[in-house]
C-alpha positions as YAML, in Angstrom:
chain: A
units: angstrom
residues:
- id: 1
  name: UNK
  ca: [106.15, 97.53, 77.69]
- id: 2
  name: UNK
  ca: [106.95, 99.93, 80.05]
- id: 3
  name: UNK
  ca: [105.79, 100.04, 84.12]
- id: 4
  name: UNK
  ca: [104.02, 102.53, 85.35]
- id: 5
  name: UNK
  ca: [105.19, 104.95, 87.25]
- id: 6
  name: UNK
  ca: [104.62, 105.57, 91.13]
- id: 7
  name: UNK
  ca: [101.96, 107.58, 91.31]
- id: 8
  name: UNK
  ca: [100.03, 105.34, 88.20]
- id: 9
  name: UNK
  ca: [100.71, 101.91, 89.63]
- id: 10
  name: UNK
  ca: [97.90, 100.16, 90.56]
- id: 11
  name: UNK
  ca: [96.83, 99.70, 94.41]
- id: 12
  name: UNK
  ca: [96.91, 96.19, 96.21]
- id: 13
  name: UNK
  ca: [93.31, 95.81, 97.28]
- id: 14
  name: UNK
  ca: [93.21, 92.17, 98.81]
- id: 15
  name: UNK
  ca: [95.02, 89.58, 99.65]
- id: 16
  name: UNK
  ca: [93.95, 86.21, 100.57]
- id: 17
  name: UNK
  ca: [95.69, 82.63, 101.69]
- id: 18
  name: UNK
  ca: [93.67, 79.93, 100.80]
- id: 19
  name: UNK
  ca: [93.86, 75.84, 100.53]
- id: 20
  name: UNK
  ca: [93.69, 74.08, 97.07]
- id: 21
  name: UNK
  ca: [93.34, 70.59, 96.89]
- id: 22
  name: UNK
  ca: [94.06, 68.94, 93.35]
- id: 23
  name: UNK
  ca: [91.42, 65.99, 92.57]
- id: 24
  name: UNK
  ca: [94.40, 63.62, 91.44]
- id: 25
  name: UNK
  ca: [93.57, 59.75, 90.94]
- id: 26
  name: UNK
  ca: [94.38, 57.93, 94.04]
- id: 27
  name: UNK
  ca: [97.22, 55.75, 92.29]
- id: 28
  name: UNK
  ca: [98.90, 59.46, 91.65]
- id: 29
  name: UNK
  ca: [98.22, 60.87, 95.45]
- id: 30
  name: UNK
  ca: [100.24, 57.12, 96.51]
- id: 31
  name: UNK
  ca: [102.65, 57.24, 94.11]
- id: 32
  name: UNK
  ca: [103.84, 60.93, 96.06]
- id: 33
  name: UNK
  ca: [102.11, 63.57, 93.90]
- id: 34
  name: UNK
  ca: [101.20, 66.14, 96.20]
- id: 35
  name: UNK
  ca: [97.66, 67.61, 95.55]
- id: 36
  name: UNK
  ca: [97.30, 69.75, 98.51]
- id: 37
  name: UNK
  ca: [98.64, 73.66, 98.34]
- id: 38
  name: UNK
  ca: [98.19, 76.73, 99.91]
- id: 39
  name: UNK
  ca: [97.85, 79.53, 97.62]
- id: 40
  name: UNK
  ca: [98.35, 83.24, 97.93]
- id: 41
  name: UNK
  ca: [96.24, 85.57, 95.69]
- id: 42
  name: UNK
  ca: [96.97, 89.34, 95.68]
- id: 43
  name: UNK
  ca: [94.24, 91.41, 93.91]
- id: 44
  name: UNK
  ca: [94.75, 95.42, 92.83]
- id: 45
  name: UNK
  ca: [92.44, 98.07, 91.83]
- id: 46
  name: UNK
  ca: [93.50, 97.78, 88.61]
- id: 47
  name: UNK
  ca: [92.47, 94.14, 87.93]
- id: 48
  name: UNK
  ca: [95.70, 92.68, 87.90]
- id: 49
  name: UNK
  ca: [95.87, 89.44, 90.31]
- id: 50
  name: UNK
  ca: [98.91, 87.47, 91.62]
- id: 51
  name: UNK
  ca: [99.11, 84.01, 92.42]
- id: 52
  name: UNK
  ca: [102.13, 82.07, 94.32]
- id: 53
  name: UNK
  ca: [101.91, 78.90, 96.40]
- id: 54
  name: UNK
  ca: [103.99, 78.43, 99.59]
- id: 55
  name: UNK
  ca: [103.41, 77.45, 103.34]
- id: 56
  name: UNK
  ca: [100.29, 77.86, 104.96]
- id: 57
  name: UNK
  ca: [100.06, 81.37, 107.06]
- id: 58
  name: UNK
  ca: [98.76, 81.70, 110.30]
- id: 59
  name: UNK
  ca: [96.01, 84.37, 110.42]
- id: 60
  name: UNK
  ca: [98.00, 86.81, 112.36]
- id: 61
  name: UNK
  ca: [100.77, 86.42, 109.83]
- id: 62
  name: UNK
  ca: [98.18, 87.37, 106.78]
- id: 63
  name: UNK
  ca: [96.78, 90.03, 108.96]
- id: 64
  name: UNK
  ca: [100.57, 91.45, 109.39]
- id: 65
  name: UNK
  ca: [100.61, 91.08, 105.43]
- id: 66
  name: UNK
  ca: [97.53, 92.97, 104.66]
- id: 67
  name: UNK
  ca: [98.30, 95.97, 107.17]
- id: 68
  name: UNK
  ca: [101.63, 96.10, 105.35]
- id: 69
  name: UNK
  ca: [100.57, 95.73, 101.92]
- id: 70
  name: UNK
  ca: [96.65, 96.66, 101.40]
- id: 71
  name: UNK
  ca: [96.38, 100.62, 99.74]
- id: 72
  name: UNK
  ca: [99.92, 100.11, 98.70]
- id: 73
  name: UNK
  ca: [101.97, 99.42, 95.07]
- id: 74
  name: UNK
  ca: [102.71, 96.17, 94.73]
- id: 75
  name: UNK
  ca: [106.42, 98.17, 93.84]
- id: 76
  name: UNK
  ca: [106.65, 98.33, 98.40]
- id: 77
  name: UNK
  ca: [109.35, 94.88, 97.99]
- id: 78
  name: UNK
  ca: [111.54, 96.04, 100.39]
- id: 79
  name: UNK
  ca: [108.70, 96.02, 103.24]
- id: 80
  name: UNK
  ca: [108.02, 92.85, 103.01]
- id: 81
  name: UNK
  ca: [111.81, 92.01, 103.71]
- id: 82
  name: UNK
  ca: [111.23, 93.59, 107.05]
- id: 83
  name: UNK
  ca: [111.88, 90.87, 109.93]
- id: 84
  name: UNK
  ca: [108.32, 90.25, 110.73]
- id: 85
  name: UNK
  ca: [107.63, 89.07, 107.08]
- id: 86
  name: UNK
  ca: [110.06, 86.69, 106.22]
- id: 87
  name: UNK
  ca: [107.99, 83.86, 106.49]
- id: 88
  name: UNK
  ca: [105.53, 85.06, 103.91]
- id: 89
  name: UNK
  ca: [107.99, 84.44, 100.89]
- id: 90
  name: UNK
  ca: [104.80, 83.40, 98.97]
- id: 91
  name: UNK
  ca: [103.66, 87.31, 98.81]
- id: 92
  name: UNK
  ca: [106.71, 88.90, 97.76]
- id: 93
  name: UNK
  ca: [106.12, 85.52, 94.89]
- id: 94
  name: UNK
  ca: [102.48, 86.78, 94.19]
- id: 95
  name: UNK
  ca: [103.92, 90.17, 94.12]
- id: 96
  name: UNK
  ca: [106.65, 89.55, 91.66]
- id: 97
  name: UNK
  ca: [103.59, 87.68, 89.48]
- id: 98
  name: UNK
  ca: [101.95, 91.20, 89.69]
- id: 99
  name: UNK
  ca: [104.94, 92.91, 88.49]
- id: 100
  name: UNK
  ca: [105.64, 90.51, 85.61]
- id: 101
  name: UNK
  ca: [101.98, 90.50, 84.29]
- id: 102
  name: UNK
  ca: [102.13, 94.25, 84.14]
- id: 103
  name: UNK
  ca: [105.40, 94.22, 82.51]
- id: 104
  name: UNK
  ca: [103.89, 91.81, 80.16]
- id: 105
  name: UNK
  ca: [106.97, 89.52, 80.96]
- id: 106
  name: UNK
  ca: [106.84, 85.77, 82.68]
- id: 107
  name: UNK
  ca: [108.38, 85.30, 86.45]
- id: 108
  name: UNK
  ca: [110.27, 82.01, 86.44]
...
């Protein structure tokens, strides 16, 4: 399957950092299974969401994210290697996730 191009790919229209806590049995959670993650989901106007988990961002962080990212392609990788977003590997994850799905290929 080919990618769009440019001026067809879809639009990132949200992105959100939220907390996911897996119900595991107690015996699990004690044995070391973590069931606490932060997840990153980035949606676009074409109904395409990303997912990635990674560290918790601090709301300045995610509001650095969505000025950078928001009304853009999810194609914009090389801004979110600017300085000020290293810390947010987790997007450029959730973005790869949106690449791959259109592409109709896994990310691994």
């Amino acid at each position: 399957m080919a990618l769009p191009t440019e001026k067809d790919a879809p639009v990132i229209t949200e992105i959100e950092n939220f907390k996911v806590v897996v119900p595991w049995p107690q015996e699990e959670i004690e044995a070391g299974m973590l069931n606490r993650f932060d997840m990153v989901r980035i949606r676009t106007d074409s109904g395409i969401t990303g997912y990635a988990t990674g560290r918790s961002m601090r709301p300045e962080d995610l509001e650095k994210v969505k000025d950078t990212f928001v009304g853009k392609t999810p194609f914009a990788l090389e801004q979110h290697l600017r300085p000020h977003l290293v810390k947010c590997a987790s997007v450029e994850h959730a973005l790869w996730d949106i690449i791959g799905k259109m592409a109709a290929m896994p990310v691994h």
